[in-house]
RODOFI-601163 format. One line per 8 residues: number of its first residue (from 0); their letters; for each residue y, x, z of N, C-alpha, C. Coordinates in steps of 0.05 Angstrom, whole numbers, always signed. Layout:
REM residues N
NUM	a	Y X Z Y X Z Y X Z ~ ...
***
This chain:
REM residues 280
0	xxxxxxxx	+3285 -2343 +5159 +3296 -2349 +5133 +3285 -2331 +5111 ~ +3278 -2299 +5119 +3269 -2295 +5097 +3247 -2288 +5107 ~ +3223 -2301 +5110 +3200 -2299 +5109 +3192 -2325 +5089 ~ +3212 -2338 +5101 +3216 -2374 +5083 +3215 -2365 +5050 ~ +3233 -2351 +5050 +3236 -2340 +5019 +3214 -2324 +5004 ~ +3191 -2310 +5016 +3179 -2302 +5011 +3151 -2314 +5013 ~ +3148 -2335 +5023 +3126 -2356 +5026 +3135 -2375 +5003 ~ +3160 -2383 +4999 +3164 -2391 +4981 +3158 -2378 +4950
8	xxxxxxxx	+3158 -2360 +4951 +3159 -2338 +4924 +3132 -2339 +4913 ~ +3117 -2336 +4932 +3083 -2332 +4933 +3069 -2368 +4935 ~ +3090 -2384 +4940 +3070 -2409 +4932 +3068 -2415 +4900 ~ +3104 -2411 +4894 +3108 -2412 +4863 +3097 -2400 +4847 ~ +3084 -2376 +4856 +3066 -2363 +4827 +3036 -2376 +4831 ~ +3028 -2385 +4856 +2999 -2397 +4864 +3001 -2423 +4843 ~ +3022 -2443 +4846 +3029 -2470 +4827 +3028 -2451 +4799 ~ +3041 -2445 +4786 +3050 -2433 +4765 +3024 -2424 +4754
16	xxxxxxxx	+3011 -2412 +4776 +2990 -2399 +4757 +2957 -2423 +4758 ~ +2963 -2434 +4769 +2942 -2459 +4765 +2952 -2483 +4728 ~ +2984 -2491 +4735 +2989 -2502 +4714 +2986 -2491 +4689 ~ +2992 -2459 +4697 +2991 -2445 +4663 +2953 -2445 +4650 ~ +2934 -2443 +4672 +2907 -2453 +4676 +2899 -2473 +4662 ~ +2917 -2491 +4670 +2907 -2519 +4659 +2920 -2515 +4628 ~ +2942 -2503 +4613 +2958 -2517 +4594 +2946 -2490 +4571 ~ +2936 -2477 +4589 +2932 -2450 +4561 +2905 -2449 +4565
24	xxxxxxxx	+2889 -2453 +4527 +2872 -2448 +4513 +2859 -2428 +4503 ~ +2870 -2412 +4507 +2861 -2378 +4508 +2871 -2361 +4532 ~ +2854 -2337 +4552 +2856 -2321 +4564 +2885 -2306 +4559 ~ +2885 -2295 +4530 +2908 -2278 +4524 +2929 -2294 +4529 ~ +2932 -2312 +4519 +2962 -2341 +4520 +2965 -2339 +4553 ~ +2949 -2339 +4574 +2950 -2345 +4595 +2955 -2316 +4610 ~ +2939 -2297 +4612 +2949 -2270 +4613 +2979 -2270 +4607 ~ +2984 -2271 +4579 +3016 -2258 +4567 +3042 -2277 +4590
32	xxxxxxxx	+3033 -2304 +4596 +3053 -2320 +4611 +3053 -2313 +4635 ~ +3035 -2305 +4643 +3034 -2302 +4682 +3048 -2273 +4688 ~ +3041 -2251 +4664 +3059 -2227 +4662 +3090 -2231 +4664 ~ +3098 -2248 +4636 +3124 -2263 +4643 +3137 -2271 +4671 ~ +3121 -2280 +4676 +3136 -2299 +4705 +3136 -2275 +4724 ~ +3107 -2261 +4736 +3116 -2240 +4753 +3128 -2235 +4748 ~ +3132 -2220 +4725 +3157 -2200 +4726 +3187 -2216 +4729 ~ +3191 -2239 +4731 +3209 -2250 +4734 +3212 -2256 +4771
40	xxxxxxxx	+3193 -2271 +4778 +3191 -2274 +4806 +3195 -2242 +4827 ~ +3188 -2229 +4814 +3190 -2196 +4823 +3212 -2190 +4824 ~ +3240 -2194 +4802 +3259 -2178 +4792 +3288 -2198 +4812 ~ +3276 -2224 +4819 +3285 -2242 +4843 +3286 -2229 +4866 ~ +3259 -2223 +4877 +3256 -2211 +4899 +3273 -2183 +4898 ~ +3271 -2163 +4884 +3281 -2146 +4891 +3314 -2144 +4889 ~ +3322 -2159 +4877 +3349 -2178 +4875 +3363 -2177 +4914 ~ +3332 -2191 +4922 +3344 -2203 +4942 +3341 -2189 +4965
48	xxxxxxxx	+3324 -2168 +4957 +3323 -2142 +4990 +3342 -2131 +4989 ~ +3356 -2119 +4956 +3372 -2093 +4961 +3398 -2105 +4967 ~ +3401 -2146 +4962 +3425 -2151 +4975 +3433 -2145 +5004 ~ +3400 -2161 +5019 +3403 -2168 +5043 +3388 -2164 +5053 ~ +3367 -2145 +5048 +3346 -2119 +5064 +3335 -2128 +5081 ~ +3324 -2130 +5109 +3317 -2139 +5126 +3322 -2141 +5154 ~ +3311 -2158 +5160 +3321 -2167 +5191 +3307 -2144 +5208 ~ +3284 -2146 +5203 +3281 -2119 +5233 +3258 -2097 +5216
56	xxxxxxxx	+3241 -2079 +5221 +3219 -2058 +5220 +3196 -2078 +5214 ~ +3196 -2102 +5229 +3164 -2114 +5223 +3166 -2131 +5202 ~ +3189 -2146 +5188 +3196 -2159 +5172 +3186 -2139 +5143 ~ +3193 -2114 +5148 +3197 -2095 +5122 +3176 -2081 +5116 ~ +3157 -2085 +5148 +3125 -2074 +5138 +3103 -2098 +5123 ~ +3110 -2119 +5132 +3096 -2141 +5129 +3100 -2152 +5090 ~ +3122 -2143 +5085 +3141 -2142 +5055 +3116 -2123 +5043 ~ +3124 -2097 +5041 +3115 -2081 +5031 +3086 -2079 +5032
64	xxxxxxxx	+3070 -2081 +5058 +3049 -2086 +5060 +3029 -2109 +5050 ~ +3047 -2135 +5052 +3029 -2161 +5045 +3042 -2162 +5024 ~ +3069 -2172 +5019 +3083 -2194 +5005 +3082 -2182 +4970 ~ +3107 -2158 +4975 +3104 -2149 +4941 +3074 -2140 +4929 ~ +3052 -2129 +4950 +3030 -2119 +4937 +3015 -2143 +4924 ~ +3025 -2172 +4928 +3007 -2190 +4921 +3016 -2196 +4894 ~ +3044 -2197 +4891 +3051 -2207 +4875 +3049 -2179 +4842 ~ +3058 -2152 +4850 +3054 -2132 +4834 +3030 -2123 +4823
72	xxxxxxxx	+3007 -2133 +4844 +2977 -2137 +4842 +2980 -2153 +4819 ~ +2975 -2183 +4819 +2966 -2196 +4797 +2988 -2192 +4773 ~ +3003 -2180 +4777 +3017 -2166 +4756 +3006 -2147 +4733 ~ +3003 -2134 +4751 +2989 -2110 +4742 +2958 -2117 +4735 ~ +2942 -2141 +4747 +2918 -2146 +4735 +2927 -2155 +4706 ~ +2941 -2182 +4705 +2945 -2199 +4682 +2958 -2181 +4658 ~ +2965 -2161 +4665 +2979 -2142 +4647 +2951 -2120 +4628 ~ +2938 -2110 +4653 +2913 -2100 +4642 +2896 -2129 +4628
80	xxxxxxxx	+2886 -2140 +4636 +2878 -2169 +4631 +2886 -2169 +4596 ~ +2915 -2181 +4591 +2920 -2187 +4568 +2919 -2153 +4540 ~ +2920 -2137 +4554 +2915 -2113 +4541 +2881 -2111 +4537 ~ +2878 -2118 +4548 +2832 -2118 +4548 +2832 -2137 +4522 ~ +2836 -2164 +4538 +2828 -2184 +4511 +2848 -2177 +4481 ~ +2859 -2172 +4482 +2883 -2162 +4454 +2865 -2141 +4445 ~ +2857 -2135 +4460 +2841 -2094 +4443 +2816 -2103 +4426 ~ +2797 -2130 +4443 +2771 -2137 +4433 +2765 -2134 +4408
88	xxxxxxxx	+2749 -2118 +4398 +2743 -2123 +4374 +2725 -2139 +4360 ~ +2708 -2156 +4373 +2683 -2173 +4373 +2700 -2204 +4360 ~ +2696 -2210 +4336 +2701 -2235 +4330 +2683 -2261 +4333 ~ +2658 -2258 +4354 +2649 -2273 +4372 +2654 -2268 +4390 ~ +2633 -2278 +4416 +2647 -2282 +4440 +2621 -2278 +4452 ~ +2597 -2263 +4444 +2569 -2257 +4450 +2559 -2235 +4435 ~ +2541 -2218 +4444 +2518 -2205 +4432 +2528 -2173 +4445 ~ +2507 -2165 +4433 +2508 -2131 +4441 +2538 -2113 +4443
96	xxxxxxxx	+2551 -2121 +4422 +2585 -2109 +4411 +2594 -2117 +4442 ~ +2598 -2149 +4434 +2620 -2159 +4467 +2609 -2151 +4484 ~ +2583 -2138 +4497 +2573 -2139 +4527 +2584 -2112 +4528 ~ +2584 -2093 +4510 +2581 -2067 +4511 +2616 -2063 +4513 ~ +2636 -2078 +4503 +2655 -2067 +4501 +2672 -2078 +4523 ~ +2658 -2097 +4542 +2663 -2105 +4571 +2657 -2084 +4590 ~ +2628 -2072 +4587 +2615 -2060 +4600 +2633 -2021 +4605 ~ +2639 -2027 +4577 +2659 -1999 +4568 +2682 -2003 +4587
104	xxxxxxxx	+2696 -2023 +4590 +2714 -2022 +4603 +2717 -2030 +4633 ~ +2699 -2041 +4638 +2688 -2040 +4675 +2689 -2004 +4679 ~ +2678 -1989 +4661 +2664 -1956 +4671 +2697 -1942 +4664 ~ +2716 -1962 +4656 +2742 -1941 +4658 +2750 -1943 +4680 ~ +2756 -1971 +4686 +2774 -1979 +4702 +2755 -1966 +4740 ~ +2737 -1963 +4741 +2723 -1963 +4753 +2718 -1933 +4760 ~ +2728 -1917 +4734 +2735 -1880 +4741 +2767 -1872 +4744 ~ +2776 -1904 +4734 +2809 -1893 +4733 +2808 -1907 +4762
112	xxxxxxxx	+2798 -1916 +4783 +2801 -1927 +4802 +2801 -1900 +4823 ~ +2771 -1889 +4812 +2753 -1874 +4840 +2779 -1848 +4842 ~ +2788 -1832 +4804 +2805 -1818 +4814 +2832 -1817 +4824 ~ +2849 -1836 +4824 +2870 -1850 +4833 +2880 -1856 +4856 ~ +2849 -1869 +4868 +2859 -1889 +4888 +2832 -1888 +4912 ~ +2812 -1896 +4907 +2789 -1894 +4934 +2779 -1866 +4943 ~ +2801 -1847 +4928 +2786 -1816 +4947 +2801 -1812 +4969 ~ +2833 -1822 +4964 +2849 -1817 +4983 +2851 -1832 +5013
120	xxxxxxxx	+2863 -1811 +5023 +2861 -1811 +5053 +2876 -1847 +5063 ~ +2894 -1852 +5048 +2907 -1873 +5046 +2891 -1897 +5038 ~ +2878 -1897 +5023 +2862 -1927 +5023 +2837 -1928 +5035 ~ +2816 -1907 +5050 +2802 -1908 +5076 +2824 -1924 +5093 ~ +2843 -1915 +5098 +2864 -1928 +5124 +2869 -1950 +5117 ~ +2882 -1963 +5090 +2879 -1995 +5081 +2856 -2011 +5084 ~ +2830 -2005 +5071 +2801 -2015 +5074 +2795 -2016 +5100 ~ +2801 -2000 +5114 +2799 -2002 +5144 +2803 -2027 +5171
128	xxxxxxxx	+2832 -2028 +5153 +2847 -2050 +5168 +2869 -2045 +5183 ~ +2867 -2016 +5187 +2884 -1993 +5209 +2913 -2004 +5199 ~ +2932 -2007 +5219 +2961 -2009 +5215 +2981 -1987 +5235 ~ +2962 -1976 +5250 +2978 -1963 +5268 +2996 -1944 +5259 ~ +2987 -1941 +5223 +3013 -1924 +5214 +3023 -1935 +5195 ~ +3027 -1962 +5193 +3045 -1984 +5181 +3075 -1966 +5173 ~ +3079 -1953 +5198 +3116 -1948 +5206 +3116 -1916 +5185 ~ +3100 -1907 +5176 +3098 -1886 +5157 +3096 -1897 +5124
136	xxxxxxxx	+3078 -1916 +5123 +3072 -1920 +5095 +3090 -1950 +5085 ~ +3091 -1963 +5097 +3116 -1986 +5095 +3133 -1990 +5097 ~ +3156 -1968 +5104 +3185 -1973 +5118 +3199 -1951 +5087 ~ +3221 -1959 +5086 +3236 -1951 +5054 +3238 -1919 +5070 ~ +3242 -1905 +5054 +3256 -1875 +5057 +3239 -1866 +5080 ~ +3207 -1860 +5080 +3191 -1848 +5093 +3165 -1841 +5078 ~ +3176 -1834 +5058 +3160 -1823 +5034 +3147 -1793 +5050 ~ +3123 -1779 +5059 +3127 -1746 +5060 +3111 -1741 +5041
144	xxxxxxxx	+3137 -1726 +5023 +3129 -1708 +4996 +3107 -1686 +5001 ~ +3096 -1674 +5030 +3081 -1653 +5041 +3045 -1660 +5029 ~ +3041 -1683 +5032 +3013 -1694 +5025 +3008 -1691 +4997 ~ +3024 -1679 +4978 +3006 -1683 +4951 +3007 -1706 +4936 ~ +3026 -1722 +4937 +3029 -1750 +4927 +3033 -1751 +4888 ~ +3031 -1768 +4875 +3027 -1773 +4851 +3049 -1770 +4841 ~ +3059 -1759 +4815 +3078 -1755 +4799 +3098 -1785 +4796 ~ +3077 -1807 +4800 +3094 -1825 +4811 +3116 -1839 +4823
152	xxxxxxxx	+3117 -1821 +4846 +3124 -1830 +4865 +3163 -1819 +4864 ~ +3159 -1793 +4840 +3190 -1786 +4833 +3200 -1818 +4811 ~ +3184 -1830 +4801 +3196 -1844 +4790 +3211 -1879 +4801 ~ +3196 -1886 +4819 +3195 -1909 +4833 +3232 -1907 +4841 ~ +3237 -1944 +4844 +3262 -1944 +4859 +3262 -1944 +4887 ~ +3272 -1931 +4905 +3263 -1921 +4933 +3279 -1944 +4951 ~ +3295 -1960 +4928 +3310 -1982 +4951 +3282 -2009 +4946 ~ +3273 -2005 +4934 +3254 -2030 +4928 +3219 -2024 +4932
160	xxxxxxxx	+3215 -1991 +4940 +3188 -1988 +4936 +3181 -1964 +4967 ~ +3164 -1971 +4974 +3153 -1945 +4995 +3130 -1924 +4980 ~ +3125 -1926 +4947 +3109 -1919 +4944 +3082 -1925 +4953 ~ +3073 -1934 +4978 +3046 -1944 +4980 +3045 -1969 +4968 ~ +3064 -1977 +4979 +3058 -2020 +4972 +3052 -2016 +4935 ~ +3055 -1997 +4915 +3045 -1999 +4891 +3013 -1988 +4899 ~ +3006 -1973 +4912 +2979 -1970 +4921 +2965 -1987 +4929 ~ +2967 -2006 +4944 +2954 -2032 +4958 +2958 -2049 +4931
168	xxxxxxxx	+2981 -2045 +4919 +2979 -2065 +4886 +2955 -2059 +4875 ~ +2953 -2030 +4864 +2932 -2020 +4850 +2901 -2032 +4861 ~ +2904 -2026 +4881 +2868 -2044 +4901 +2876 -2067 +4896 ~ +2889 -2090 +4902 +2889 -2119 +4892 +2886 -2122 +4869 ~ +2901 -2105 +4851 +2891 -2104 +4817 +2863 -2103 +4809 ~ +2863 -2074 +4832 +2825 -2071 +4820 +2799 -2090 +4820 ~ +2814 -2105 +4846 +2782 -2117 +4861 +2787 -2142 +4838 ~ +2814 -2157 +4826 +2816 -2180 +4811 +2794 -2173 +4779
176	xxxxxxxx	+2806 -2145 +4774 +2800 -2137 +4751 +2762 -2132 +4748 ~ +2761 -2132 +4771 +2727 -2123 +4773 +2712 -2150 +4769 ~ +2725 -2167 +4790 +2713 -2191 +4783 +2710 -2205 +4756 ~ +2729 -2199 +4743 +2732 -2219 +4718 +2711 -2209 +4696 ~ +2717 -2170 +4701 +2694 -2160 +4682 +2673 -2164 +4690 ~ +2655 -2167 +4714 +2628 -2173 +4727 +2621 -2198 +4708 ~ +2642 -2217 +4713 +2639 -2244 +4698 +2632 -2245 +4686 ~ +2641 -2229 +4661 +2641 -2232 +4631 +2618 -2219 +4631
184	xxxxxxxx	+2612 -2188 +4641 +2582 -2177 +4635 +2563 -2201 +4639 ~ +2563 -2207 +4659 +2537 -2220 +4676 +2535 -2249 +4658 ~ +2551 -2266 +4647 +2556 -2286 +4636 +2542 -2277 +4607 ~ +2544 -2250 +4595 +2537 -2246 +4574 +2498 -2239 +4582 ~ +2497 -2223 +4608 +2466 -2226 +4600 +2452 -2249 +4614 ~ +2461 -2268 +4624 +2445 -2302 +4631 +2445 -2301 +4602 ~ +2462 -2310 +4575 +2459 -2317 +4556 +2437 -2298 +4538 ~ +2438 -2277 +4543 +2413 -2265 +4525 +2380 -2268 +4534
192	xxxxxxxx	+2388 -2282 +4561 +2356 -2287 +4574 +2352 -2317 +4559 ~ +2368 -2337 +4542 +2361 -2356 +4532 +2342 -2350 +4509 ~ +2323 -2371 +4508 +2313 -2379 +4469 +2305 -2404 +4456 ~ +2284 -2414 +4442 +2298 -2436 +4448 +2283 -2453 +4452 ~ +2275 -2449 +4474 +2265 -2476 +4489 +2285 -2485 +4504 ~ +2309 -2470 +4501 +2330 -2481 +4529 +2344 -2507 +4510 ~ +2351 -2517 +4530 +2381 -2534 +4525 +2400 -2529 +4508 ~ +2404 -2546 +4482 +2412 -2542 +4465 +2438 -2565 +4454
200	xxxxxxxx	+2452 -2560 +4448 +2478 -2585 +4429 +2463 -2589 +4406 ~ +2455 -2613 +4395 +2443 -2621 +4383 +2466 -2634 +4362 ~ +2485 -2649 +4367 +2510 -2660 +4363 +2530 -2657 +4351 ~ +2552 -2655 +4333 +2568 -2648 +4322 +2585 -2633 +4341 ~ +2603 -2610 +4333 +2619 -2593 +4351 +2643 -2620 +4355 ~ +2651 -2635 +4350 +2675 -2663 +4353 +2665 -2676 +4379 ~ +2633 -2684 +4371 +2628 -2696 +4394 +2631 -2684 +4415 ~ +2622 -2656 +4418 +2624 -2639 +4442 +2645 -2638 +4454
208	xxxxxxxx	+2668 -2641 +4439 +2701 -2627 +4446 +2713 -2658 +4453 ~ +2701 -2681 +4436 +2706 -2713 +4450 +2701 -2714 +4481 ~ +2680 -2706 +4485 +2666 -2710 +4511 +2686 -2689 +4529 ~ +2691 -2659 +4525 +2705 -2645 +4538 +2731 -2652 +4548 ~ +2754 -2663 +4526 +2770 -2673 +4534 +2771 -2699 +4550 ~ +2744 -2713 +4544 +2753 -2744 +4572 +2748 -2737 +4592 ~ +2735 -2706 +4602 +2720 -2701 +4621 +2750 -2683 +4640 ~ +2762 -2676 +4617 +2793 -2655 +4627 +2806 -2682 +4636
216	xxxxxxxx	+2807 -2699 +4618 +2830 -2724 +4622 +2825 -2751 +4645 ~ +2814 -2739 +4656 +2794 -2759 +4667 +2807 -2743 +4694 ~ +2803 -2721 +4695 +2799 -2701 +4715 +2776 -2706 +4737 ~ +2754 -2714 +4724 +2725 -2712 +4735 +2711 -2681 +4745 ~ +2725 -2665 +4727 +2716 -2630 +4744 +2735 -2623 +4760 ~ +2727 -2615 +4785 +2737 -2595 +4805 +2769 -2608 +4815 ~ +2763 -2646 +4811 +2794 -2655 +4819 +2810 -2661 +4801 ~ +2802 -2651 +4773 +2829 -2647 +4760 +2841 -2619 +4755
224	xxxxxxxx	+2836 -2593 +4762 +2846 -2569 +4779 +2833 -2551 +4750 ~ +2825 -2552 +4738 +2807 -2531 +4719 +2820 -2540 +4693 ~ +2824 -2519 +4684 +2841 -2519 +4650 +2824 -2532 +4629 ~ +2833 -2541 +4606 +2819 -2555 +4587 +2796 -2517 +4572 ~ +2815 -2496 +4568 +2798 -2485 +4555 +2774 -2474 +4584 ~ +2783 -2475 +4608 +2763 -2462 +4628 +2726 -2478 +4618 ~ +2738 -2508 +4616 +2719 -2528 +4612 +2705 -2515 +4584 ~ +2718 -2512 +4568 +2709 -2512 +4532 +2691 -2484 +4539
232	xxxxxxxx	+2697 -2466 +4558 +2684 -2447 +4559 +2662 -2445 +4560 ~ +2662 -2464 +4583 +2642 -2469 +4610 +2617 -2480 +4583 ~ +2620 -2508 +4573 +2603 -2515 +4559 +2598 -2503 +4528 ~ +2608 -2478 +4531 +2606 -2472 +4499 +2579 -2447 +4512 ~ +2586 -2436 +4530 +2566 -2421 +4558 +2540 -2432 +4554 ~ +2540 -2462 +4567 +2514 -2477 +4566 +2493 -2481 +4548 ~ +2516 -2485 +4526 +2506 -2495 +4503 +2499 -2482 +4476 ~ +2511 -2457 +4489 +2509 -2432 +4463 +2520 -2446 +4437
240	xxxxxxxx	+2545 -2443 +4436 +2556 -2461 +4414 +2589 -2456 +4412 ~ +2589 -2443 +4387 +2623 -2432 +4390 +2633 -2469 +4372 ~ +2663 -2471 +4394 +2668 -2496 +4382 +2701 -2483 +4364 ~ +2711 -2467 +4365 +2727 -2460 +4355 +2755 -2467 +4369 ~ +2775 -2468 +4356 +2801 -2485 +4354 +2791 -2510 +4363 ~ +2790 -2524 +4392 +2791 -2550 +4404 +2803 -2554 +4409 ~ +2833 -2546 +4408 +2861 -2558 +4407 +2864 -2575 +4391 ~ +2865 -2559 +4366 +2867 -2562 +4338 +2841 -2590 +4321
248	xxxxxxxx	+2829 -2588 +4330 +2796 -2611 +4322 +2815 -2631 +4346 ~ +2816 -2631 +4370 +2832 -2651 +4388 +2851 -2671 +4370 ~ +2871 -2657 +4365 +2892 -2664 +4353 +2887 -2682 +4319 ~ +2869 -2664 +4306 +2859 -2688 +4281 +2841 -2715 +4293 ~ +2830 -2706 +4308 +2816 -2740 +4328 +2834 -2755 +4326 ~ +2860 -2745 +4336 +2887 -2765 +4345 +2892 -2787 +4317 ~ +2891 -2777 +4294 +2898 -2778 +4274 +2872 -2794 +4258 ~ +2857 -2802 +4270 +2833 -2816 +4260 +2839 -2848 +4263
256	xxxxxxxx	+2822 -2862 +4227 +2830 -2889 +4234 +2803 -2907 +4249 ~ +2812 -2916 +4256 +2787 -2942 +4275 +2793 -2930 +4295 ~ +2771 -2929 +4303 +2764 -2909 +4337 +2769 -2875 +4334 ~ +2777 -2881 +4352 +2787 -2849 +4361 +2768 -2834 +4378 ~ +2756 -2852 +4392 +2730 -2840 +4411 +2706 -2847 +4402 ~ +2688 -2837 +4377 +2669 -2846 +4373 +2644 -2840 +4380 ~ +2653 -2813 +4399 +2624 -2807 +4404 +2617 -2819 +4436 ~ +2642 -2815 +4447 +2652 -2836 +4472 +2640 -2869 +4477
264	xxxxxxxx	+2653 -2873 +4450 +2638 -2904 +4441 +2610 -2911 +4442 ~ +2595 -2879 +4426 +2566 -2881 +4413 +2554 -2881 +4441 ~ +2564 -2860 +4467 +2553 -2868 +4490 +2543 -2884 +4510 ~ +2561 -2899 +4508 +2570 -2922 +4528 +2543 -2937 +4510 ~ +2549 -2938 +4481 +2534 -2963 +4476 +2499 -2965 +4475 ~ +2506 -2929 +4475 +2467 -2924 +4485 +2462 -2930 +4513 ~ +2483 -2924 +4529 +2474 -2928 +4555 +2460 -2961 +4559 ~ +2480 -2976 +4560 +2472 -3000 +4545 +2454 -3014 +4531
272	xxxxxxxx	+2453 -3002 +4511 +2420 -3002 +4502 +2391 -3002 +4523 ~ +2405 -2973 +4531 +2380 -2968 +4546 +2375 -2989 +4579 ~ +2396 -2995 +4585 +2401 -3020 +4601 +2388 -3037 +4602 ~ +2388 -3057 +4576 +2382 -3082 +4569 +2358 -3070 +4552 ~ +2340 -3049 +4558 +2318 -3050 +4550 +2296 -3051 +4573 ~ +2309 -3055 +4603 +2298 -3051 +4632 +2299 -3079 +4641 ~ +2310 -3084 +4619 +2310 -3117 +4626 +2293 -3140 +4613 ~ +2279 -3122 +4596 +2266 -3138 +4580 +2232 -3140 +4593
***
């Protein structure tokens, strides 16, 4: 029953955080909501140990060890996450400024990592795989104050925390957080290796964002499964081309008289064209 509860806990933020994916247009919007909900799905859980605690020793290593570090992990990413993008100072979304102030913050997170967390004797033993001292670092009230432990560790609630399982958070945080900044670096220098012989939007920014949304609404990418702004990204990426507010340009389309899809329209009817010119 409560393993039930905790598989359950961890599917709802997996759904949750796919829908908030699809419905939010900006990183920060999406960051600020997934912070919300952990912390809500979290404040459940611990609701429900200090009612009814656990059934045996392996139930309460497997908790502390797997369950809360996953969820306090992307917590703690989306939290750093929405504090990164909020700080940006770059009112584009390219060039020397943005790479550098990505790059700035990979070399924090990446010294606030080394002194924190990968010198200690404790995350060799995590990275490892080692569990044979599970029954030391996972079980409530087997904290030993003798090792030198972080100023931390006086502050934590001891009915809800072993102190490590926020350590194994911090490494799930890190490795999320590395990835996303890798992204953004590496995403910024493919684009500076462009000029312009490459592939270009030739097109009005409407048409682009016409095409984007039949392509979301359609759910022709990845199933259906990928957010409208993941898409706007993706092709603003390709195409070197900031489209702005495509919510907002969406929404006056709606509001257009005749056709609403004209560049949609303009397609079809070239294809067509070009059709019945194979036939001639």
């Amino acid at each position: 029953m409560q393993k039930q509860i905790y598989s359950d806990a961890l599917l709802r933020i997996l759904k949750h955080e796919q829908q908030i994916s699809l419905e939010s247009l900006q990183i920060i919007d999406e960051s600020y909501q997934m912070t919300l909900f952990l912390r809500e799905v979290l404040g459940e859980l611990k609701d429900h140990v200090i009612t009814f605690g656990f059934s045996d020793n392996s139930e309460e290593i497997e908790f502390f060890r797997t369950i809360k570090p996953q969820i306090l992990g992307k917590l703690i990413y989306y939290n750093k996450l929405y504090r990164i993008e909020t700080a940006c100072p770059c009112p584009v979304t390219s060039g020397k400024l943005y790479q550098k102030y990505y790059a700035n913050e990979l070399h924090h997170i990446k010294e606030e990592h080394n002194d924190q967390i990968s010198h200690s004797e404790f995350y060799r033993y995590y990275r490892s795989g080692r569990t044979d001292r599970d029954h030391e670092f996972f079980e409530l009230g087997k904290i030993n104050y003798n090792s030198g432990l972080s100023s931390y560790v006086f502050e934590i609630d001891h009915h809800f925390s072993t102190y490590y399982d926020y350590k194994v958070a911090r490494i799930l945080a890190y490795d999320l957080l590395l990835t996303y900044l890798l992204t953004k670096i590496s995403k910024e220098a493919v684009e500076s290796r462009y000029n312009e012989h490459d592939i270009c939007w030739t097109d009005s920014k409407n048409a682009l964002i016409e095409m984007i949304y039949a392509l979301y609404c359609s759910g022709s990418l990845s199933s259906g499964k990928v957010g409208i702004r993941k898409i706007s990204d993706k092709f603003q990426q390709i195409f070197r081309i900031d489209l702005g507010d495509i919510h907002h340009a969406f929404h006056r389309m709606k509001e257009r008289t005749g056709s609403r899809t004209v560049f949609l329209d303009h397609l079809k009817t070239s294809v067509e064209n070009y059709m019945d010119k194979d036939l001639v």
